[in-house]
N, C-alpha and C positions, 0 to 999 in steps of 0.2 A: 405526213399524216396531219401534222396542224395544219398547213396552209388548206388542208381538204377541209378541217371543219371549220376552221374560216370562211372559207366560203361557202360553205351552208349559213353557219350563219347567219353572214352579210347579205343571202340571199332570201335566207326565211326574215330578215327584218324588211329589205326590201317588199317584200311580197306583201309583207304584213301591213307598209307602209303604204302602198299602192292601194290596199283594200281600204283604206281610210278614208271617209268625205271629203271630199277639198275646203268643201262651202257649208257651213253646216248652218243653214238656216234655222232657226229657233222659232220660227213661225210654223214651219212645217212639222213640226214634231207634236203627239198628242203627249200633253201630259197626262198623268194620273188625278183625279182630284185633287188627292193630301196633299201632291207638289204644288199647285195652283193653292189649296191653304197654307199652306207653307210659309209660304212665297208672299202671300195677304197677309200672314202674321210677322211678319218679318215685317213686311211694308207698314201695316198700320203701326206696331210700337214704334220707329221710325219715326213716322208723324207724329204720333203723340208727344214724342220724346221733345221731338223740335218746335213744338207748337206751344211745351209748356212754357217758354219764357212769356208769349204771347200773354198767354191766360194770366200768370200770375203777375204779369203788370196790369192788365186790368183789375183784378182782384185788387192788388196795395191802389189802385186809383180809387176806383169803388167805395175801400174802407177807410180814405183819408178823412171824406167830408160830402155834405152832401152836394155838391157842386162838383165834386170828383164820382160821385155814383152818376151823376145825370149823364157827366162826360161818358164813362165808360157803356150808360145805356144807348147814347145816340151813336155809339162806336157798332153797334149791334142791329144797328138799322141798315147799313151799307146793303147793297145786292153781295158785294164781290164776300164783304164779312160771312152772311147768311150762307153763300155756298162754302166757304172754308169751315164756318158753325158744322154745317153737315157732312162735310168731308171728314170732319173730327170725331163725330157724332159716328158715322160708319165705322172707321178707324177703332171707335175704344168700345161696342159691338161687336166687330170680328175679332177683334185683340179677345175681347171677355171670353165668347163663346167659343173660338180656339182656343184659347186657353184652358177652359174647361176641357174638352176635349182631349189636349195634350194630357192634364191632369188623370183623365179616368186611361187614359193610355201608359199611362207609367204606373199603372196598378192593374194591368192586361185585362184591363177591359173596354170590349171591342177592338184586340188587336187582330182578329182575322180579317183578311181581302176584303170581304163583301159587309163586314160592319164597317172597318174601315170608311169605306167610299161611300156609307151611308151617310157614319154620323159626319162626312166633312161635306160632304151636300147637304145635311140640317145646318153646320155650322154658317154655311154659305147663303140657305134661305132665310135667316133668324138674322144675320146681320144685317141681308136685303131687306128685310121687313122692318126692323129698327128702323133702318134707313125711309122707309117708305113712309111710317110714322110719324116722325119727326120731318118731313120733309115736307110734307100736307101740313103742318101742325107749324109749320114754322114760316113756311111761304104764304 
C-alpha cells in the first residue's frame, strides 16, 4: 500500500516537473505595471543610495573655500557628469512619486486593479517628465 502511493507521488511530482519551463526567459514575460514600478523603485533608491558619497564630496569640496566651490562647479561641466546629474535627477523623481504612491497605498487608497495600474503609469509619466525638464534645462 505505501510503495503504491509512493509512486503516485513520485509521479505527480514528476508530472508537475515536466509541466515547468525549462528556460524561462524574463523578456518574454509581460509584467504588470506596479512590477515594472516596483522594480524602478527599488532600482532608483539603489542609485541614490550609491551616488550619495558622490554628491557629498562635492558638497565638503564646494564648502571648504572658494577655490574648492570653483572645483566642484567645473566637475559639473563634464558630458559623462551631466548624464549621471540626470540619471540621479530621474532616480530621486521616481524614488519621490513612488513613494508617494506606495504611501497613499498603505492607507488603501487606490488599492484596486485599475487604480492601481493607473496611478503607477502617473507615477511613471511624472518621473519621465521631471526627466524631460531637467534634461532640456540642463543640456
Amino acid at each position: 500500500m505505501q510503495d503504491s502511493q509512493q509512486t503516485a507521488a513520485s509521479e505527480s511530482k514528476a508530472y508537475i516537473k515536466n509541466r515547468r519551463p525549462k528556460n524561462l526567459n524574463l523578456l518574454s514575460v509581460k509584467f504588470p505595471m506596479s512590477a515594472i514600478l516596483s522594480v524602478g523603485h527599488r532600482a532608483s533608491g539603489i542609485l541614490l543610495f550609491l551616488s550619495l558619497p558622490y554628491f557629498l564630496y562635492l558638497l565638503q569640496l564646494s564648502l571648504t573655500n572658494e577655490a574648492g566651490f570653483l572645483l566642484a562647479k567645473a566637475e559639473f561641466q563634464g558630458p559623462l557628469v551631466k548624464l549621471f546629474c540626470l540619471l540621479i535627477i530621474w532616480g530621486l523623481a521616481h524614488h519621490f512619486f513612488s513613494g508617494i504612491r506606495y504611501f497613499l497605498l498603505d492607507f488603501d487608497i487606490g488599492i484596486d486593479k485599475n487604480s492601481a495600474k493607473k496611478s503607477a503609469v502617473l507615477v511613471m509619466l511624472c518621473g519621465f517628465l521631471v526627466f524631460i525638464f531637467f534634461s532640456i534645462r540642463l543640456l
